[in-house]
C-alpha positions as semicolon CSV with decimal commas, in nm:
position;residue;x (nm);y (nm);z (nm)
1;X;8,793;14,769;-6,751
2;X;9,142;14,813;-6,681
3;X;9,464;14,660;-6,782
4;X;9,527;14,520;-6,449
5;X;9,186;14,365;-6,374
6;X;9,163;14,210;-6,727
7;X;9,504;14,009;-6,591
8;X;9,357;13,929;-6,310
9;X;9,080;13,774;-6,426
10;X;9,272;13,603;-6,693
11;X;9,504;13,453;-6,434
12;X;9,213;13,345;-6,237
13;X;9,038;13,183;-6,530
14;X;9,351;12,993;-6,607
15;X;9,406;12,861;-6,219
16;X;9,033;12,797;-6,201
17;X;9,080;12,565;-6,542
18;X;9,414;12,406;-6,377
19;X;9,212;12,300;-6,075
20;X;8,958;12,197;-6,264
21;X;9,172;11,921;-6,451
22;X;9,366;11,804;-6,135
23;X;9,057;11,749;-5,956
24;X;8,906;11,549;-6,221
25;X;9,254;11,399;-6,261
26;X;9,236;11,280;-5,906
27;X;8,920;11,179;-5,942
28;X;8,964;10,956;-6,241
29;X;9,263;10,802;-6,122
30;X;9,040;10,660;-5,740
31;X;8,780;10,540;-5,997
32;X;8,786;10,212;-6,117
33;X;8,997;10,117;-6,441
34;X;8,764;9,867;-6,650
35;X;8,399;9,846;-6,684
36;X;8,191;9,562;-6,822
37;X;8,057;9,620;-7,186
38;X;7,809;9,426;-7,366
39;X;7,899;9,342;-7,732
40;X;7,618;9,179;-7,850
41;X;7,297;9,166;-7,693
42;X;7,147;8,832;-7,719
43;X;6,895;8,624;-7,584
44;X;7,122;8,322;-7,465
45;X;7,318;8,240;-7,167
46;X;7,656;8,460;-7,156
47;X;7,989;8,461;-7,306
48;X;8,283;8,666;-7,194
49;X;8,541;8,758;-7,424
50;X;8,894;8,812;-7,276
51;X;9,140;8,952;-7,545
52;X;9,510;8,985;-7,538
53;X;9,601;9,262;-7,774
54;X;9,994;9,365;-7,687
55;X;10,288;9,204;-7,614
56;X;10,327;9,014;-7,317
57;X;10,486;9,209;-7,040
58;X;10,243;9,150;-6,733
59;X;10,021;8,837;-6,642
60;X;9,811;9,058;-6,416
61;X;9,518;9,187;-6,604
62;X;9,442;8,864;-6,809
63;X;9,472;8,622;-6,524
64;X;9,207;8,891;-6,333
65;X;8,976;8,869;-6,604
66;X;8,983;8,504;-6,575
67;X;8,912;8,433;-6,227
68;X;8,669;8,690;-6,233
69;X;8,478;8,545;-6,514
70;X;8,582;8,168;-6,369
71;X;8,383;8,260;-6,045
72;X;8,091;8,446;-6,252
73;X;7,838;8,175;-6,246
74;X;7,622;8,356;-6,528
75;X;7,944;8,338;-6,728
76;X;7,907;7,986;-6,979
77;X;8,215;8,010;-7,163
78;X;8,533;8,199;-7,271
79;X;8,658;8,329;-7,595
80;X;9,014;8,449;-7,517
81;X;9,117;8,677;-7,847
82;X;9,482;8,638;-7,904
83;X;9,653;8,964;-8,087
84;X;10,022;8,942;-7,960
85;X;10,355;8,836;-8,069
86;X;10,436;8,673;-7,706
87;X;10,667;8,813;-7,462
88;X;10,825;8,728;-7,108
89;X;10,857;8,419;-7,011
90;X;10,668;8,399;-6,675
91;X;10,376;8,606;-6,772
92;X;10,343;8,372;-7,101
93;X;10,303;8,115;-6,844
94;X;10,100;8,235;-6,578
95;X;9,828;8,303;-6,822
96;X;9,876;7,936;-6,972
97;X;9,813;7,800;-6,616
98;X;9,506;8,012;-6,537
99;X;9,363;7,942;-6,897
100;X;9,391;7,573;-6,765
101;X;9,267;7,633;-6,436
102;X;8,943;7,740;-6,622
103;X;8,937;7,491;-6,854
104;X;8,957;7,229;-6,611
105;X;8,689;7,414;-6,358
106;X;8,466;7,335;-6,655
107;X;8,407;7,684;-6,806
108;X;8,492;7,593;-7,194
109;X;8,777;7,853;-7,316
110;X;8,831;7,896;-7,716
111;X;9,098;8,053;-7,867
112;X;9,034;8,301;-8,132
113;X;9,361;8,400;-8,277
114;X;9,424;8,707;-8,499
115;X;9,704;8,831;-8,752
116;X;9,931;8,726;-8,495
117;X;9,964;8,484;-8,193
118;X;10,304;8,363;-8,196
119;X;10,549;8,252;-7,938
120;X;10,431;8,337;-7,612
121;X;10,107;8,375;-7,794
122;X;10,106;8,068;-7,880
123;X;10,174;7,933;-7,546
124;X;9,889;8,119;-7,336
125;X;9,647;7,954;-7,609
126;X;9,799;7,604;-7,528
127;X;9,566;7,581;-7,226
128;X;9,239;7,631;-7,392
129;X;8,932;7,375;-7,541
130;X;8,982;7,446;-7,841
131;X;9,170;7,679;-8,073
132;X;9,070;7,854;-8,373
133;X;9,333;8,060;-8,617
134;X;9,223;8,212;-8,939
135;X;9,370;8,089;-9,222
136;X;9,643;8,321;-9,266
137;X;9,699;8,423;-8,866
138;X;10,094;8,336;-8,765
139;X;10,125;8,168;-8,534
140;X;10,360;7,936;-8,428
141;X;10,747;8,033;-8,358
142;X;10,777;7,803;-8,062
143;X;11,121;7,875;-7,921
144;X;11,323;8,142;-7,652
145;X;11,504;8,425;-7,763
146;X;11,748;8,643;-7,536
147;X;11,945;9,003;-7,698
148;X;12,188;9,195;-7,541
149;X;12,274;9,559;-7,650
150;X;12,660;9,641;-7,595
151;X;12,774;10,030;-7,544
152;X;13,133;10,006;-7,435
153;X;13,248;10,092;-7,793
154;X;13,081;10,391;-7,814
155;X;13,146;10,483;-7,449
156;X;13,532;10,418;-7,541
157;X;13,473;10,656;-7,815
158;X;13,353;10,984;-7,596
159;X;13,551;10,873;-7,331
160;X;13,336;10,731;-7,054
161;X;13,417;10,380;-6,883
162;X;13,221;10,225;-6,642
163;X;13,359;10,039;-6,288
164;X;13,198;9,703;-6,165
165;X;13,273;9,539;-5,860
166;X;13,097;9,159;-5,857
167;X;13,123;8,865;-5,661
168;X;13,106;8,620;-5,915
169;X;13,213;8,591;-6,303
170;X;12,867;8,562;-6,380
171;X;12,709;8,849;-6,136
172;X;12,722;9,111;-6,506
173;X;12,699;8,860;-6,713
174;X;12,472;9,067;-7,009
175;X;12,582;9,393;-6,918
176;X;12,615;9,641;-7,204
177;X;12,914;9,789;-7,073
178;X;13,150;9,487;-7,145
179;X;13,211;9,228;-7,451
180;X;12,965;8,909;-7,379
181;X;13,286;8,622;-7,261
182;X;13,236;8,276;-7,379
183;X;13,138;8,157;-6,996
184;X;12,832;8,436;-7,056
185;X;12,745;8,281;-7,340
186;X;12,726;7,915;-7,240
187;X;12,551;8,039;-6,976
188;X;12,267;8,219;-7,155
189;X;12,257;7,927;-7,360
190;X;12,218;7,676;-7,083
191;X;11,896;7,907;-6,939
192;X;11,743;7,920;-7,341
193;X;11,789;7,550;-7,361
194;X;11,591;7,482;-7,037
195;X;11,306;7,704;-7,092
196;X;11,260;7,610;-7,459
197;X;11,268;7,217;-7,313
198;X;10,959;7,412;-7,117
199;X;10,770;7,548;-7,447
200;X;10,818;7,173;-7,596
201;X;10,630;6,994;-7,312
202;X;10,377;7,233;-7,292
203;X;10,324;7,182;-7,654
204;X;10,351;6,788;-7,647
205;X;10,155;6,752;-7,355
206;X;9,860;6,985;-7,458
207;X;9,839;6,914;-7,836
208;X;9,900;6,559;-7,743
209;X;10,212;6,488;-7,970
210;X;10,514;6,316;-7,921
211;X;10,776;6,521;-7,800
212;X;11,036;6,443;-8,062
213;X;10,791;6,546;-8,275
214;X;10,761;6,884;-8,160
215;X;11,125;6,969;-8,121
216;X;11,126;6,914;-8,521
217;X;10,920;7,226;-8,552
218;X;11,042;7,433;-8,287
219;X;11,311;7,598;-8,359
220;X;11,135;7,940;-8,372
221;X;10,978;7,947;-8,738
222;X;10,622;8,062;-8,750
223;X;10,336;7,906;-8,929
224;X;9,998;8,052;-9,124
225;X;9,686;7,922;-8,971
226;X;9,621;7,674;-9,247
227;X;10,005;7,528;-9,158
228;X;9,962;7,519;-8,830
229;X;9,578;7,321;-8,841
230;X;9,779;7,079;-9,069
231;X;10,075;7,027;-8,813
232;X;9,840;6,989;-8,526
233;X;9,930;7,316;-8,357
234;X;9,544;7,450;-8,392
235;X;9,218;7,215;-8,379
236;X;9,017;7,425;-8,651
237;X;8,998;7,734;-8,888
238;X;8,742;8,018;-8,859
239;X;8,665;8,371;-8,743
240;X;8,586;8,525;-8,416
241;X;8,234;8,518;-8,512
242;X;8,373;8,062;-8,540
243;X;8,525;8,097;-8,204
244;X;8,191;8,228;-8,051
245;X;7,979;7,949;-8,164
246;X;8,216;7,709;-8,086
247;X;8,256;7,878;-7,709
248;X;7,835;7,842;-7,718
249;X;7,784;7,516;-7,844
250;X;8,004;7,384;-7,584
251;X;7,838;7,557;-7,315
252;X;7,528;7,430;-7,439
253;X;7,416;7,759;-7,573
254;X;7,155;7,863;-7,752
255;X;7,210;8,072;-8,109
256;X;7,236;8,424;-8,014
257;X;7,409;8,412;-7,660
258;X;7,502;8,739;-7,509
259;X;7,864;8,853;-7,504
260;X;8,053;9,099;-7,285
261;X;8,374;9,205;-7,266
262;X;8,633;9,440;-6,983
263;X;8,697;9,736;-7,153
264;X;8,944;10,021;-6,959
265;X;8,773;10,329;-6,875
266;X;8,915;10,597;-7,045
267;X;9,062;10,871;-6,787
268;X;9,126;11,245;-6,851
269;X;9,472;11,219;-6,766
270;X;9,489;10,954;-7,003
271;X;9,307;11,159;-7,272
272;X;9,531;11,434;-7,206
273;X;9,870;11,255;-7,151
274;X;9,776;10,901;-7,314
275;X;9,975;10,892;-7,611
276;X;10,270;11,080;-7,467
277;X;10,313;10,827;-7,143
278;X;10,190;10,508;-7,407
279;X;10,513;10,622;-7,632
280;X;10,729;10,722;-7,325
281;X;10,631;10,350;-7,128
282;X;10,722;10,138;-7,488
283;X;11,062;10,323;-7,464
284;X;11,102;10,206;-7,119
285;X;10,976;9,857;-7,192
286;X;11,274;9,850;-7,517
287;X;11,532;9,975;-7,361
288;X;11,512;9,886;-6,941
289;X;11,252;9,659;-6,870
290;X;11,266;9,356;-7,114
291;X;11,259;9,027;-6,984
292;X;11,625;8,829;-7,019
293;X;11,443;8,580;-7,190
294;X;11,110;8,556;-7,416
295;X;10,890;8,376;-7,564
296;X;10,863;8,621;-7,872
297;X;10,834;8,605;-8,236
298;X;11,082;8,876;-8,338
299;X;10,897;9,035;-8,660
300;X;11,132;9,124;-8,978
């Protein structure tokens, strides 16, 4: 064989491999995202697990999972597994309200939390029947916080300045091209204050406890499980394994109920280019797209 067809076919294995992987690219991407997995088969009515395992960015996928699983007649009861430090604001409490909406359809929801469900994790488990920590989750850290990163120092410093035209004092106010003026400041404050008066009713109102109460414990400090059952923040201690039986016997569930869970398909791009984008998207999420303020336990 010659020199030149053994190219050839060499170049035509490699665009025949190329096509191969866009068109199962494209394929993968029109499929749909999440299937339905069973994690235990049992004999007894069902049990859906929805579990929160990042920081809270987006509302979208857990509030899904609950209307889908409200409206799911065969579906008894909830256990919604907390693994997240909290996050923005609005998402924290769109999740809160649908986690409400359940419980008040009637579909018992228990919270099992796990090393961590602080902050705005705290607050999506605020709307559930029950909540379960393990003795040494954190949990907790009921406030707001709100950072700014400031550049203009090191822009001075290779020379580049920035131009802003605004129509108010307060239009920029946060930008990381200027020094934060004490208007900013009172201003930010005045928009922490509010939504932290927020956290504290949703707190008093759902754990049933005076408000004054609360505001003695919320000034962002976190709690271990064992703390936080002894403040009135959780209603018991236990396991996963707690929060399912719990979830069954207030369905009225037998012993061994069955329990299913969403899980994401996993797509070839996202076998190919998962960890890249994952890395390249928590980048973003640091440095663009963070919420002005959170409900986030900030870890040391």
């Amino acid at each position: 064989m010659s020199k030149t067809a053994k190219w050839l076919i060499g170049i035509f294995g490699f665009l025949a491999v190329f096509a191969f992987i866009v068109i199962a690219g494209i394929v993968s991407l029109l499929a749909d995202g999440s299937e339905t997995q069973d994690l235990e088969q049992g004999t007894g009515g069902t049990i859906a697990v929805v579990e929160l395992n990042e920081a809270i960015t987006s509302s979208q996928s857990i509030v899904r999972q609950f209307k889908r699983y409200r409206e799911n007649v065969g579906v008894r009861a909830i256990v919604f597994r907390i693994e997240s430090p909290g996050g923005g604001v609005s998402a924290s409490q769109e999740i809160y309200e649908e986690v409400k909406k359940t419980r008040k359809y009637g579909k018992p929801v228990v919270v099992s939390m796990g090393s961590v469900a602080a902050s705005g994790g705290y607050y999506v488990a605020l709307g559930a029947d029950r909540i379960v920590a393990n003795p040494g989750s954190i949990t907790g850290s009921i406030g707001v916080i709100s950072q700014f990163m400031h550049v203009n120092g090191l822009l001075d410093k290779i020379g580049v300045s920035s131009t802003t035209i605004k129509s108010g004092a307060l239009k920029d106010a946060g930008s990381p091209f200027r020094p934060m003026t004490a208007e900013d400041r009172k201003y930010f404050q005045e928009m922490i204050d509010d939504v932290h008066d927020q956290f504290i009713t949703a707190v008093a109102d759902e754990r049933k406890m005076p408000k004054e109460r609360v505001k003695r414990i919320a000034d962002g400090r976190v709690f271990t499980g064992r703390k936080a059952l002894a403040l009135g923040l959780v209603d018991t201690l236990g396991t996963y394994q707690d929060a399912v039986r719990i979830a069954a016997d207030l369905a009225g569930l037998g012993t061994a109920p069955r329990i299913i869970t969403e899980r994401k398909k996993e797509r070839l791009s996202d076998m190919i280019f998962g960890e890249l984008r994952g890395d390249m998207t928590a980048l973003r999420d640091r440095l663009l797209d963070q919420p002005i303020v959170q409900y986030r336990y900030v870890q040391p």
